[in-house]
N, CA and C atoms as a LAMMPS dump frame, in Angstrom:
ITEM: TIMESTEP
0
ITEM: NUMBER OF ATOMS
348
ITEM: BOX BOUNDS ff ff ff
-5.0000000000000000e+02 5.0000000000000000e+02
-5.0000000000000000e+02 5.0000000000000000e+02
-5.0000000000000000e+02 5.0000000000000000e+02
ITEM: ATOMS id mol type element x y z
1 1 1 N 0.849 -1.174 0
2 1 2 C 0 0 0
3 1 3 C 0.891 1.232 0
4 2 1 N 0.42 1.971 -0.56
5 2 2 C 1.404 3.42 -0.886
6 2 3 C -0.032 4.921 -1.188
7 3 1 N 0.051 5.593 -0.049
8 3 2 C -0.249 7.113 -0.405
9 3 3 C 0.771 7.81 -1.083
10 4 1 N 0.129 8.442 -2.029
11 4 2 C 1.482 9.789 -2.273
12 4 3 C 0.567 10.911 -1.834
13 5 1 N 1.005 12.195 -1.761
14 5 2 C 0.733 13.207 -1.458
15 5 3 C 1.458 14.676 -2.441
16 6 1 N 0.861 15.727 -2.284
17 6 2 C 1.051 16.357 -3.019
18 6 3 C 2.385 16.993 -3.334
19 7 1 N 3.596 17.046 -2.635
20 7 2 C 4.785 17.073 -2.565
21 7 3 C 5.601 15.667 -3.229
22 8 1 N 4.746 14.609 -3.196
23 8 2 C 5.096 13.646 -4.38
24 8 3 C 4.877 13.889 -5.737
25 9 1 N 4.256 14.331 -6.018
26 9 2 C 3.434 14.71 -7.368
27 9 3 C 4.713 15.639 -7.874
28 10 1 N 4.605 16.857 -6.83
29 10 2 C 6.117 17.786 -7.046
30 10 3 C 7.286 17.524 -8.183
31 11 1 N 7.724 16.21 -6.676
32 11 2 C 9.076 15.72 -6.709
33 11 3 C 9.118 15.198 -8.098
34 12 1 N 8.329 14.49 -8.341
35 12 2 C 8.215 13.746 -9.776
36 12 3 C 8.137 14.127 -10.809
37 13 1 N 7.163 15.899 -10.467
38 13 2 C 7.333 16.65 -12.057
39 13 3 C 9.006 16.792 -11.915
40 14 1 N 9.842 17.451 -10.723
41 14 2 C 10.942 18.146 -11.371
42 14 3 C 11.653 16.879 -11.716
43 15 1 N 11.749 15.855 -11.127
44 15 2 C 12.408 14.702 -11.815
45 15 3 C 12.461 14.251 -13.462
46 16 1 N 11.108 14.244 -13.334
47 16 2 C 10.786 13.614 -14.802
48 16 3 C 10.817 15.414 -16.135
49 17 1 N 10.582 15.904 -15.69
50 17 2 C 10.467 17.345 -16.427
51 17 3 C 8.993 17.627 -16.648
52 18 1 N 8.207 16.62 -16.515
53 18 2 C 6.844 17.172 -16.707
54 18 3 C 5.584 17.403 -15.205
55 19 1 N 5.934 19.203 -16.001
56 19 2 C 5.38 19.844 -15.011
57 19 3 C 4.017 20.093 -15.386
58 20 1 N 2.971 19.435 -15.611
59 20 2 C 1.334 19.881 -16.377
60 20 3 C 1.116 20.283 -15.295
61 21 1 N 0.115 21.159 -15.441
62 21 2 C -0.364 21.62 -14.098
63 21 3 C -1.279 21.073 -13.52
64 22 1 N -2.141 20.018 -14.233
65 22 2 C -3.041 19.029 -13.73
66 22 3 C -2.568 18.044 -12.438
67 23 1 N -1.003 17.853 -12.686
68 23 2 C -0.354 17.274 -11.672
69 23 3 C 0.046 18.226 -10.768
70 24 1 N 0.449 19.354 -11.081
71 24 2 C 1.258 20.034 -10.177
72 24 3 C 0.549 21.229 -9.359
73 25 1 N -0.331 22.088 -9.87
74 25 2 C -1.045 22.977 -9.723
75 25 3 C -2.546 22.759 -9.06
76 26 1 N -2.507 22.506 -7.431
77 26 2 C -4.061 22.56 -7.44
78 26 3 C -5.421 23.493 -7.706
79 27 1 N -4.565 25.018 -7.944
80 27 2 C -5.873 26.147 -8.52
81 27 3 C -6.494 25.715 -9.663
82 28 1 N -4.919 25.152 -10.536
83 28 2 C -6.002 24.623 -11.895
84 28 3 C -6.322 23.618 -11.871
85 29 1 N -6.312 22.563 -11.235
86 29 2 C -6.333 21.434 -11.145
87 29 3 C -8.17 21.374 -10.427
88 30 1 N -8.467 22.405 -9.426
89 30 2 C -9.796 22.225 -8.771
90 30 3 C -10.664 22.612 -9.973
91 31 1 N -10.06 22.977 -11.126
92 31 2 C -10.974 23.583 -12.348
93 31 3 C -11.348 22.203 -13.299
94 32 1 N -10.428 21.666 -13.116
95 32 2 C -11.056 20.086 -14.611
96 32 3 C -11.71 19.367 -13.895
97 33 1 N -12.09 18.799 -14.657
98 33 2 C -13.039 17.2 -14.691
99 33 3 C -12.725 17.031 -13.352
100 34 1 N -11.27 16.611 -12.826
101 34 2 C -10.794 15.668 -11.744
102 34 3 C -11.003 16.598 -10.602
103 35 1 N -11.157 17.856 -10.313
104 35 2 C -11.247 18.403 -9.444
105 35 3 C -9.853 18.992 -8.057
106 36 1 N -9.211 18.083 -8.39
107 36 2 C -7.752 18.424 -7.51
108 36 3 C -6.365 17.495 -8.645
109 37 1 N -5.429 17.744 -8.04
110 37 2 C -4.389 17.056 -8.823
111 37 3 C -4.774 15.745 -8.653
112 38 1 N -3.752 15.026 -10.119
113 38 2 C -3.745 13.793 -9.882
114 38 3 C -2.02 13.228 -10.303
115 39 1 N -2.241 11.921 -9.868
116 39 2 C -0.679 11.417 -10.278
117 39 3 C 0.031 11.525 -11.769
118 40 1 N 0.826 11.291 -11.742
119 40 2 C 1.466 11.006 -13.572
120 40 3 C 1.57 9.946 -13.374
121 41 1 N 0.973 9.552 -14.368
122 41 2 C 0.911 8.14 -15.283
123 41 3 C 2.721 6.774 -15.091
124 42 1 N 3.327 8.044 -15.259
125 42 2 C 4.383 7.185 -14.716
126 42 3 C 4.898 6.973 -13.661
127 43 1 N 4.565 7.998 -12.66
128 43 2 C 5.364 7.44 -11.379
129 43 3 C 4.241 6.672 -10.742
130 44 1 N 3.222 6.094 -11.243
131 44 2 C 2.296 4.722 -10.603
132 44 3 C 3.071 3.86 -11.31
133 45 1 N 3.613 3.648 -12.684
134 45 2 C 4.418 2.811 -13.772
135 45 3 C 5.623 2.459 -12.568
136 46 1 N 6.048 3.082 -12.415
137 46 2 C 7.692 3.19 -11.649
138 46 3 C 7.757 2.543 -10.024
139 47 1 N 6.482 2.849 -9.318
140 47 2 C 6.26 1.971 -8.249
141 47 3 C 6.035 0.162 -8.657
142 48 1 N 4.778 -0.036 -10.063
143 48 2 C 4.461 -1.227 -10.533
144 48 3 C 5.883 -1.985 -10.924
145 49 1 N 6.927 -1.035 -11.182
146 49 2 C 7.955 -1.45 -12.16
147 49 3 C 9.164 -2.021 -11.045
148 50 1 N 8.704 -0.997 -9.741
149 50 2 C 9.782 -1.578 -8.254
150 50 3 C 8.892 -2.806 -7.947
151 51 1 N 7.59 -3.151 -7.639
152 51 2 C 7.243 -4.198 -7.364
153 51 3 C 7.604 -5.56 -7.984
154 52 1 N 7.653 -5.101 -9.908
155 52 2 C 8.165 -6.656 -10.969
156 52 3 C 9.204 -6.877 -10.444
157 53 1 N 10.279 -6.169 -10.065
158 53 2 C 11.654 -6.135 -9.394
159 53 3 C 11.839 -7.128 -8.224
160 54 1 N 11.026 -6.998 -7.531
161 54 2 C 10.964 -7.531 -6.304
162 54 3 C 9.952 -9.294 -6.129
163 55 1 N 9.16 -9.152 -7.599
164 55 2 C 8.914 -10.224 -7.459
165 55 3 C 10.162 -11.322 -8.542
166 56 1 N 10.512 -10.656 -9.952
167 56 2 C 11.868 -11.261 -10.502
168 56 3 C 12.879 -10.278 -10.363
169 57 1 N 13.924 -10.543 -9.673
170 57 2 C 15.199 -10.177 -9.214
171 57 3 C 15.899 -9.647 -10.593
172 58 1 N 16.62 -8.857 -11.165
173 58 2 C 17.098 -8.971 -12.22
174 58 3 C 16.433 -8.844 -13.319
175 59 1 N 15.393 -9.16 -13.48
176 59 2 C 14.622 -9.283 -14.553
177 59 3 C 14.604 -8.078 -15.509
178 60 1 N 14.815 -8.223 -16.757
179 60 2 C 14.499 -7.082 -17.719
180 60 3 C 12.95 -7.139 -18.615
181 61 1 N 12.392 -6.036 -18.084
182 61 2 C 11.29 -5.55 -19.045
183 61 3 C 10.793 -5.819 -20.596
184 62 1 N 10.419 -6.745 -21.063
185 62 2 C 10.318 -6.659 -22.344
186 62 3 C 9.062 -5.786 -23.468
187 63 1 N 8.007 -5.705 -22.312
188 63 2 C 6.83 -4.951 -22.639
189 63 3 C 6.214 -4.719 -21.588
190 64 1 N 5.336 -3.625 -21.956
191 64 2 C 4.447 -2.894 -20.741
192 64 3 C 3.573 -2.373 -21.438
193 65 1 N 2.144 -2.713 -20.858
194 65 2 C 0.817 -1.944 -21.446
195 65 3 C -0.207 -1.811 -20.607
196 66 1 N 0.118 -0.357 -20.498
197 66 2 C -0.822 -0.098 -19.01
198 66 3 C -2.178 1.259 -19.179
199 67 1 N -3.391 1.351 -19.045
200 67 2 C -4.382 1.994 -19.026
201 67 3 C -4.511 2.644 -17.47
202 68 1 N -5.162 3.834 -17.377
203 68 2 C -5.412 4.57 -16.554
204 68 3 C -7.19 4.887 -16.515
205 69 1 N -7.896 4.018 -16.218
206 69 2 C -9.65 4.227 -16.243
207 69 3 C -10.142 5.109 -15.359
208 70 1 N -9.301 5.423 -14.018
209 70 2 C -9.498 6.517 -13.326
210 70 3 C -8.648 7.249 -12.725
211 71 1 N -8.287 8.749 -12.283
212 71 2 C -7.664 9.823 -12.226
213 71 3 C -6.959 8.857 -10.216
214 72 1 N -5.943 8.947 -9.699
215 72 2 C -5.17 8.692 -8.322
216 72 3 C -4.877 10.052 -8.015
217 73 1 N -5.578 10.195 -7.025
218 73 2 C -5.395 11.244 -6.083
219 73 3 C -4.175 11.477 -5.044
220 74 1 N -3.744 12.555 -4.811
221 74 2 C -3.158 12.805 -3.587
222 74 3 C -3.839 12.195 -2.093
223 75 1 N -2.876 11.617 -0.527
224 75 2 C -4.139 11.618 -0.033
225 75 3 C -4.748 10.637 0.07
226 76 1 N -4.82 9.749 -1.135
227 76 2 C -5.753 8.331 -0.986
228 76 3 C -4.578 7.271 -0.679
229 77 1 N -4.772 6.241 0.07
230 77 2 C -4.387 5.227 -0.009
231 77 3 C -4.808 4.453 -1.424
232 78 1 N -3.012 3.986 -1.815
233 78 2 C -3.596 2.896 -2.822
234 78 3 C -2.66 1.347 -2.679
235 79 1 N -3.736 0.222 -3.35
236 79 2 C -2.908 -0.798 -3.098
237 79 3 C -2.348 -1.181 -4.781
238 80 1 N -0.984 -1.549 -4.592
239 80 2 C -0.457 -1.826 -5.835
240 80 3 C 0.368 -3.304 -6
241 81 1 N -0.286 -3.477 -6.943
242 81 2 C -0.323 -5.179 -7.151
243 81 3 C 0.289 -6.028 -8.331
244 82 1 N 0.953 -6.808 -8.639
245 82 2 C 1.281 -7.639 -10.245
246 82 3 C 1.123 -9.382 -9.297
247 83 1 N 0.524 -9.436 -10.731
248 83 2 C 0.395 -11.012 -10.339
249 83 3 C 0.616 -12.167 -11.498
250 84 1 N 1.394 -13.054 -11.183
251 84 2 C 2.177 -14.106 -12.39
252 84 3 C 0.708 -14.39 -13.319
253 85 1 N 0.627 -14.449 -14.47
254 85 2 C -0.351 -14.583 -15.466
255 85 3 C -0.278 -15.867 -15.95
256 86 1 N 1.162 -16.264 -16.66
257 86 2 C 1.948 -16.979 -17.14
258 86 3 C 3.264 -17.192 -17.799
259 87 1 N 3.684 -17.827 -17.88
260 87 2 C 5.446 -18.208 -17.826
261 87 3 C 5.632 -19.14 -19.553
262 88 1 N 6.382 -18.612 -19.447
263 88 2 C 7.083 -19.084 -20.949
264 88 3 C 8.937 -19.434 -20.268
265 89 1 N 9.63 -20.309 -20.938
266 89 2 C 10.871 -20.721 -20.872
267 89 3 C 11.439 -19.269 -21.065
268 90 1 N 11.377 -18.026 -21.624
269 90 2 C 12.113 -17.068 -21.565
270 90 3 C 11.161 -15.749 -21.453
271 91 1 N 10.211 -16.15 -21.074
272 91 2 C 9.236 -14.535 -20.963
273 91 3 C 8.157 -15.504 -19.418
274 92 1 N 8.408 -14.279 -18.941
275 92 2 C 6.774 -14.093 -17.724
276 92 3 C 6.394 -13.035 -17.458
277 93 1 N 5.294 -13.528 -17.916
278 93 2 C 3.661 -12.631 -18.107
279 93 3 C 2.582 -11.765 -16.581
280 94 1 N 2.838 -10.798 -16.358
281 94 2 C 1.95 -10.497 -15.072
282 94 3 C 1.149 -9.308 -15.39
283 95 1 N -0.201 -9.757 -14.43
284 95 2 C -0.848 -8.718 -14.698
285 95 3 C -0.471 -7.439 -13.658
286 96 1 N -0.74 -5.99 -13.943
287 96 2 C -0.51 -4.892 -12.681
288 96 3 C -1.771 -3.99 -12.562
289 97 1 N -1.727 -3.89 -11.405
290 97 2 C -2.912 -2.939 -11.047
291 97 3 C -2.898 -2.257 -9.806
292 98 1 N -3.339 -0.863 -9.523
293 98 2 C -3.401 0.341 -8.685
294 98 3 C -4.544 0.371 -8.646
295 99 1 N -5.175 -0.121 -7.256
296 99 2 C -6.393 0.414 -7.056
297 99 3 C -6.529 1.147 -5.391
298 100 1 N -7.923 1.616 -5.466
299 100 2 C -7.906 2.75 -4.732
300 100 3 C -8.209 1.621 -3.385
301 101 1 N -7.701 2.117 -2.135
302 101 2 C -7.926 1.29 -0.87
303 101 3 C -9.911 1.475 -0.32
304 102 1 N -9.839 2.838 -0.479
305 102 2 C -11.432 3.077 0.336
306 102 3 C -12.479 2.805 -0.572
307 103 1 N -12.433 2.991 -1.732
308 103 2 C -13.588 2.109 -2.863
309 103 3 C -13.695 1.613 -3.551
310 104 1 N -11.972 0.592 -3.698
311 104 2 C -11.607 -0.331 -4.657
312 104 3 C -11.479 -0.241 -5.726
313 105 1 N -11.597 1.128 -6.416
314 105 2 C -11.656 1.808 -8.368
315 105 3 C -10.107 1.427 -8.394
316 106 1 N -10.207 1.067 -9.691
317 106 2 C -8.488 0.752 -10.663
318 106 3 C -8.545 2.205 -11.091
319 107 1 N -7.47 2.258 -10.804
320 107 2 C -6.95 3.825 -11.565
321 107 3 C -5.32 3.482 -12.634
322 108 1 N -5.384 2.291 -12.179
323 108 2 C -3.894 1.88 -13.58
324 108 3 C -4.307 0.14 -13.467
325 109 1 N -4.652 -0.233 -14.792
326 109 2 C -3.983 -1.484 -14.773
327 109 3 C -3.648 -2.034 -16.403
328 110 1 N -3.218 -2.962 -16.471
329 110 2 C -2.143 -3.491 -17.574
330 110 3 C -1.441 -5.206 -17.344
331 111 1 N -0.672 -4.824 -18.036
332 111 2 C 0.484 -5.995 -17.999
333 111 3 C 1.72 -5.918 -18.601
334 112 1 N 2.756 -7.073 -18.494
335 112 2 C 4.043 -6.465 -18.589
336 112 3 C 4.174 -7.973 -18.995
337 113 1 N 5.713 -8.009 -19.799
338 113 2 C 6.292 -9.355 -19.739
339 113 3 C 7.896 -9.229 -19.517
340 114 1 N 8.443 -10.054 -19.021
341 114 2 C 9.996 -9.973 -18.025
342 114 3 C 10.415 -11.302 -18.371
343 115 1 N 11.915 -10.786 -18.99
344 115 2 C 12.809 -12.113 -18.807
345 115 3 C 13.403 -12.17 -18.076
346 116 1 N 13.357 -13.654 -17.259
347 116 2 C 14.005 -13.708 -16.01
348 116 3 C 15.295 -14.02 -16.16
């Protein structure tokens, strides 16, 4: 389980260089659809991507295809998950998913394949 908060959101625009203000800015951010900031797309990728890590050691990435069906808030608890799909002699298959702790909505999920 992992909250981020809005000083995460921050850290990650100046890291990554993208500063939208949807992520970064809550004046404009209380103006769209979503109503307050939300995460970037990749630093939920980059937590999913420490978890494949930890379930294959070493493992290199061969693909990743991941959807976002709903906006991750600052603030919320979320639980983040990959789970073995299936295994090939040189590829394994898992599914990943970010969902919200208090009403269970996916806000990222996908899949990936890793050679171990």
């Amino acid at each position: 389980m992992r909250t981020f908060n809005q000083v995460d959101f921050d850290r990650f625009a100046q890291l990554s260089g993208d500063d939208n203000p949807i992520h970064t800015d809550p004046d404009f951010s209380a103006r769209t659809r979503f109503g307050q900031t939300v995460a970037h797309g990749l630093l939920l990728c980059s937590v999913l991507r420490g978890l494949v890590d930890r379930l294959l050691p070493g493992g290199r990435m061969l693909e990743q295809s991941v959807m976002f069906p709903a906006p991750t808030f600052a603030d919320e608890p979320m639980q983040f998950s990959a789970e073995l799909k299936q295994s090939a002699s040189s590829e394994v298959e898992l599914s990943l998913e970010v969902r919200r702790v208090n009403d269970g909505e996916i806000t990222c999920q996908g899949h990936c394949k890793v050679a171990p």
